[in-house]
BATORBA-952877 format. One record per atom (N, C-alpha, C): atom name; x, y negated, z; residue in three letters. Coordinates in Angstrom, 2 decimals, padded with zeros to 5 digits. Example, Ala and Ser with C-alpha at 12.3 -4.5 7.8 and 13.67 -1.06 7.14 Angstrom:
2
N | 013.19 | 005.69 | 007.80 | ALA
CA | 012.30 | 004.50 | 007.80 | ALA
C | 013.20 | 003.30 | 007.80 | ALA
N | 012.85 | 002.25 | 007.08 | SER
CA | 013.67 | 001.06 | 007.14 | SER
C | 012.90 | -000.03 | 007.87 | SER
***
This chain:
79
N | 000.84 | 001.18 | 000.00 | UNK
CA | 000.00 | 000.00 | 000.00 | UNK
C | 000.89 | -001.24 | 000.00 | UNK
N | 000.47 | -002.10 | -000.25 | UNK
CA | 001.23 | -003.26 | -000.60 | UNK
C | 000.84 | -004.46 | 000.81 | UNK
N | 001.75 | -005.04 | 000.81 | UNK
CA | 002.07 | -006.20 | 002.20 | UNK
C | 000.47 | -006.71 | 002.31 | UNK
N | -000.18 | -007.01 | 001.43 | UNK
CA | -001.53 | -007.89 | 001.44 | UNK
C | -001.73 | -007.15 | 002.05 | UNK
N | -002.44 | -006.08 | 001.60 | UNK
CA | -003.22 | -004.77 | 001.50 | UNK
C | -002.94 | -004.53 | 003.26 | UNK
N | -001.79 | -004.39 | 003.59 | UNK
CA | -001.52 | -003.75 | 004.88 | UNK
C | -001.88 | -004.84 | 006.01 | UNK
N | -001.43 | -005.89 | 005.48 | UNK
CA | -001.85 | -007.28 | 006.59 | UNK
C | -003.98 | -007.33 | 006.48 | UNK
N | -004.37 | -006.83 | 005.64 | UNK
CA | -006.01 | -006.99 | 005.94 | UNK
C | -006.18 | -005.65 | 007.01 | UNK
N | -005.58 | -004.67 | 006.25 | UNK
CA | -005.88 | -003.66 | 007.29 | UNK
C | -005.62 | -004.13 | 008.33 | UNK
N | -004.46 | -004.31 | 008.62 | UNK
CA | -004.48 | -004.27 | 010.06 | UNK
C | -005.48 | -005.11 | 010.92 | UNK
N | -005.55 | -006.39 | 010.09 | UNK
CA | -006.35 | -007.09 | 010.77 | UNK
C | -007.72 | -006.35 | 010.99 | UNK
N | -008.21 | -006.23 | 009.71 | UNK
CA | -009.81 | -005.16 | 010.74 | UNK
C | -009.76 | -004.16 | 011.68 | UNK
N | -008.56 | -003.62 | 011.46 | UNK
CA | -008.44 | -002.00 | 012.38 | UNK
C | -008.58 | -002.98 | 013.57 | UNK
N | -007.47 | -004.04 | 013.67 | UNK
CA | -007.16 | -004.79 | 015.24 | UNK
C | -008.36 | -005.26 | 015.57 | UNK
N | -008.85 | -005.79 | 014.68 | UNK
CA | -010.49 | -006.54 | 014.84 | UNK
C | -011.63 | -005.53 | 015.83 | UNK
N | -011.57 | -004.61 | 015.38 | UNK
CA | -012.73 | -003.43 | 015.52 | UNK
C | -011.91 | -002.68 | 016.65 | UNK
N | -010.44 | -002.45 | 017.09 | UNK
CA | -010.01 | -002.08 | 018.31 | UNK
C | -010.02 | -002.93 | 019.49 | UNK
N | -009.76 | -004.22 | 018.84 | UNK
CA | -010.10 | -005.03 | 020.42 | UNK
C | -011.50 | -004.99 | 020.64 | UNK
N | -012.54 | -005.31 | 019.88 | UNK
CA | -013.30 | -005.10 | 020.26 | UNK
C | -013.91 | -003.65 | 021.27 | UNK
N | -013.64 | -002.79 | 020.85 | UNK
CA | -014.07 | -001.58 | 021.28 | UNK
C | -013.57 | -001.54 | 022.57 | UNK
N | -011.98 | -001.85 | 022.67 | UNK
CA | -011.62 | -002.34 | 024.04 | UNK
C | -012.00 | -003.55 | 024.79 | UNK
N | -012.88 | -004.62 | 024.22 | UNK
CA | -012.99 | -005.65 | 025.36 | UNK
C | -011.78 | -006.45 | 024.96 | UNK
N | -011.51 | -006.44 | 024.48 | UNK
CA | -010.11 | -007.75 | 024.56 | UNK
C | -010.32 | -008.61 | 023.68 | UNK
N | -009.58 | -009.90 | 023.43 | UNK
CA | -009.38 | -010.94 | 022.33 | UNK
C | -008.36 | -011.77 | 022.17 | UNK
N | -007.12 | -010.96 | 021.54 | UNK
CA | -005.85 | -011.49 | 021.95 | UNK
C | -005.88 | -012.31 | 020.68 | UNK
N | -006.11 | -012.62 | 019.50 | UNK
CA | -006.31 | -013.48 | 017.98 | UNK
C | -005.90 | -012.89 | 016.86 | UNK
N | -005.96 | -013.80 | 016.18 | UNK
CA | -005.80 | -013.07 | 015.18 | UNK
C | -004.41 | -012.77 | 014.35 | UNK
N | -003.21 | -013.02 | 014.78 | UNK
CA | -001.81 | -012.54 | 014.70 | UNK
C | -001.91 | -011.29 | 015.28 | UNK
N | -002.16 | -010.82 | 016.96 | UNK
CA | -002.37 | -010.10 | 017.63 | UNK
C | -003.18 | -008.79 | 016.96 | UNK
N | -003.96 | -009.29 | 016.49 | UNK
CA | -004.86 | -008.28 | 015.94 | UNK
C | -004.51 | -007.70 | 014.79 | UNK
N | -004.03 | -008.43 | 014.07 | UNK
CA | -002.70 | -007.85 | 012.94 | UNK
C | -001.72 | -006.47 | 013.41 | UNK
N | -001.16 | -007.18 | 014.52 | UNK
CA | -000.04 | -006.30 | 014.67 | UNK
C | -001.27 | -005.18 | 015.44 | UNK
N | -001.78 | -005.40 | 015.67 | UNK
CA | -002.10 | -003.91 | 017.25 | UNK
C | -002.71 | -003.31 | 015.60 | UNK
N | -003.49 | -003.48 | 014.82 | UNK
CA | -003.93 | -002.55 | 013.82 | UNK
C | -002.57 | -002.01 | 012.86 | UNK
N | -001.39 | -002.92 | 012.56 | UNK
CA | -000.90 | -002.58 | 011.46 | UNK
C | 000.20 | -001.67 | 012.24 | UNK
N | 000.31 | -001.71 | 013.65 | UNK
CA | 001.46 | -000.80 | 014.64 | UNK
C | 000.75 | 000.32 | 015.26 | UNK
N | -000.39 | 000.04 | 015.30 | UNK
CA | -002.01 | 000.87 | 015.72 | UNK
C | -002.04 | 002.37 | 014.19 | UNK
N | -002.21 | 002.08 | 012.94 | UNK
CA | -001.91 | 002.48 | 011.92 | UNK
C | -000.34 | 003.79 | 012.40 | UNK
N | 000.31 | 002.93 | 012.05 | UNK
CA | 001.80 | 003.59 | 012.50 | UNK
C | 001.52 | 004.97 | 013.44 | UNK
N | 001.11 | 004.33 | 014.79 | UNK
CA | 000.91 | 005.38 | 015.89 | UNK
C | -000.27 | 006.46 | 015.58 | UNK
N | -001.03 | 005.73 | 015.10 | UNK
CA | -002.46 | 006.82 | 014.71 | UNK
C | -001.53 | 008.31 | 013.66 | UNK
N | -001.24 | 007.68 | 012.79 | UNK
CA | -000.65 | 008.28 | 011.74 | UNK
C | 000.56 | 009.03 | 012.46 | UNK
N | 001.56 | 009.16 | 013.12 | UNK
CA | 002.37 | 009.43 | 014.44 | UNK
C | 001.20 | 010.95 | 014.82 | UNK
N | 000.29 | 010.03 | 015.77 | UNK
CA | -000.43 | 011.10 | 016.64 | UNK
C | -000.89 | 012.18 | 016.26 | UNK
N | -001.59 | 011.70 | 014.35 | UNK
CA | -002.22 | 013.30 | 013.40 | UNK
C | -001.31 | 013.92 | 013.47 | UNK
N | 000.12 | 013.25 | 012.76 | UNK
CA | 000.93 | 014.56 | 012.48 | UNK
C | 001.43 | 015.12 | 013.46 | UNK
N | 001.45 | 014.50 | 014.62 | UNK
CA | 001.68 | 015.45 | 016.00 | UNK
C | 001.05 | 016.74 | 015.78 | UNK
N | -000.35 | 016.35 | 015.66 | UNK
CA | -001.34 | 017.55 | 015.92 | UNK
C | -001.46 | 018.63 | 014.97 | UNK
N | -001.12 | 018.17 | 013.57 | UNK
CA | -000.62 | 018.91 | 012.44 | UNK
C | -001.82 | 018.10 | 011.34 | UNK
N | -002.38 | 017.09 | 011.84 | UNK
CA | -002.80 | 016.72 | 010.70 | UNK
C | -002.18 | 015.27 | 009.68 | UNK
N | -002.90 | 014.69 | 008.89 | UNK
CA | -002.31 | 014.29 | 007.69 | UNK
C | -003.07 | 012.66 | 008.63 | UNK
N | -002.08 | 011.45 | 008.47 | UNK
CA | -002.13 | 010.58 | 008.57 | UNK
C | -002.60 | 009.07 | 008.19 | UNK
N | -001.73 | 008.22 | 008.16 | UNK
CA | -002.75 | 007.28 | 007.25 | UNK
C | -002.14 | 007.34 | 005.72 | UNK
N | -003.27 | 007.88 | 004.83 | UNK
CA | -002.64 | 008.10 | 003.44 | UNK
C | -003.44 | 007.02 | 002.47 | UNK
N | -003.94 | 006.18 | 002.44 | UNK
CA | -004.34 | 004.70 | 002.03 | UNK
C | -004.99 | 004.44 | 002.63 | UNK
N | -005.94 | 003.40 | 001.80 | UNK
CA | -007.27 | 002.46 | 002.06 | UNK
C | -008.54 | 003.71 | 001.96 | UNK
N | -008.66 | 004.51 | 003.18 | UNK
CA | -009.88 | 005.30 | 002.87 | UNK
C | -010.44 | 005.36 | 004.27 | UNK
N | -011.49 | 005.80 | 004.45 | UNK
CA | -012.22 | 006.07 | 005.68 | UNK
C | -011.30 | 006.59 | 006.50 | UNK
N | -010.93 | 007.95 | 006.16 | UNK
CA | -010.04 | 008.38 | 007.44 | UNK
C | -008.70 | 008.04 | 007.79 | UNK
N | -008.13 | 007.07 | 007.16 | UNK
CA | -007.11 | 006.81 | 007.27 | UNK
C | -007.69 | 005.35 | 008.01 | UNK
N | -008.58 | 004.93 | 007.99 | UNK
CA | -009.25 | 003.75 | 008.77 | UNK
C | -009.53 | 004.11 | 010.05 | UNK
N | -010.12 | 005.54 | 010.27 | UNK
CA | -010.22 | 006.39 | 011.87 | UNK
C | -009.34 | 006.18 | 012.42 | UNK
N | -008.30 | 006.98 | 012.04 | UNK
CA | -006.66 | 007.01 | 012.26 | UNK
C | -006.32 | 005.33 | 012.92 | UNK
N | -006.43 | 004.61 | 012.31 | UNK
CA | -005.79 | 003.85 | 012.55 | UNK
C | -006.10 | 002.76 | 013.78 | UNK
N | -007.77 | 003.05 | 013.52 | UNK
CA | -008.05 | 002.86 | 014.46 | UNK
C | -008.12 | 003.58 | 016.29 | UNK
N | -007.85 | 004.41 | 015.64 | UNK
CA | -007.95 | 005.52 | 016.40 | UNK
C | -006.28 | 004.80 | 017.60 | UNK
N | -005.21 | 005.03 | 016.81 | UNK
CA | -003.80 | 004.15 | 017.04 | UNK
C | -003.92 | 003.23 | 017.33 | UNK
N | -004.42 | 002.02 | 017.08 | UNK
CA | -004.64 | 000.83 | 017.79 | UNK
C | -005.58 | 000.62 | 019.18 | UNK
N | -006.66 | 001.69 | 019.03 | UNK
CA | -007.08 | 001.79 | 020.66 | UNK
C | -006.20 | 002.12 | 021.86 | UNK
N | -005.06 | 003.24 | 021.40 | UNK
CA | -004.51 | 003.77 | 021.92 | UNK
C | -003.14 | 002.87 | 022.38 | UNK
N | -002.86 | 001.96 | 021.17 | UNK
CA | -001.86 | 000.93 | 021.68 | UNK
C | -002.13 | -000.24 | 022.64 | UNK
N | -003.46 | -000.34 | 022.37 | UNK
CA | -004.15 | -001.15 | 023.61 | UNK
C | -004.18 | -000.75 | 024.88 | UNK
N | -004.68 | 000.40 | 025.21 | UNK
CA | -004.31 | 000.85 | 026.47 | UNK
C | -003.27 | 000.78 | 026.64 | UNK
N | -002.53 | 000.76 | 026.36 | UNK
CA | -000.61 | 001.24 | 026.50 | UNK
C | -000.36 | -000.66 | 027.27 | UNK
N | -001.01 | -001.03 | 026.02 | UNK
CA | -000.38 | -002.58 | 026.60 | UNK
C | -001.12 | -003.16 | 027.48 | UNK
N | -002.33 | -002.91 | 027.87 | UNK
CA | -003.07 | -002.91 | 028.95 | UNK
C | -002.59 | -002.84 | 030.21 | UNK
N | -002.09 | -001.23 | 030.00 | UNK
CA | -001.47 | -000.36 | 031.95 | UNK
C | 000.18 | -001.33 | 031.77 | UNK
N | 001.14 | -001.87 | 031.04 | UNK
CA | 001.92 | -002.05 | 031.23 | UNK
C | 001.65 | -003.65 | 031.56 | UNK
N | 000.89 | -004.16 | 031.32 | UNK
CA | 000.78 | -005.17 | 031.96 | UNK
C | 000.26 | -005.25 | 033.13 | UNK
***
């Protein structure tokens, strides 16, 4: 995917994870927790043996969101 492409994602994944968590850190913030959220999601499938974020599709939108909830908590308890 290309830089655009990855900077919208992230922003909705971050969009739709803070939300789900309650938070509202902006919209830089929300960039990174989806586009590092992405990263980790994609991380966590192939932990498990499955297939990660492989474009702009639904499940690679789960995933990623899926990773950005999970990076929220993280930055949550460490704060």
């Amino acid at each position: 995917m290309s830089i655009l492409i990855w900077i919208i994602f992230g922003a909705l994944v971050g969009w739709i994870a803070s939300a789900i968590m309650g938070t509202r850190e902006g919209l830089v913030m929300d960039i990174i927790f989806g586009i590092v959220g992405a990263l980790l999601g994609g991380w966590l499938m192939s932990f498990f043996g499955k297939s990660g974020v492989t474009g702009f599709n639904l499940y690679s939108f789960l995933v990623a969101i899926l990773g950005a909830v999970v990076l929220i908590a993280i930055v949550r308890a460490v704060r």
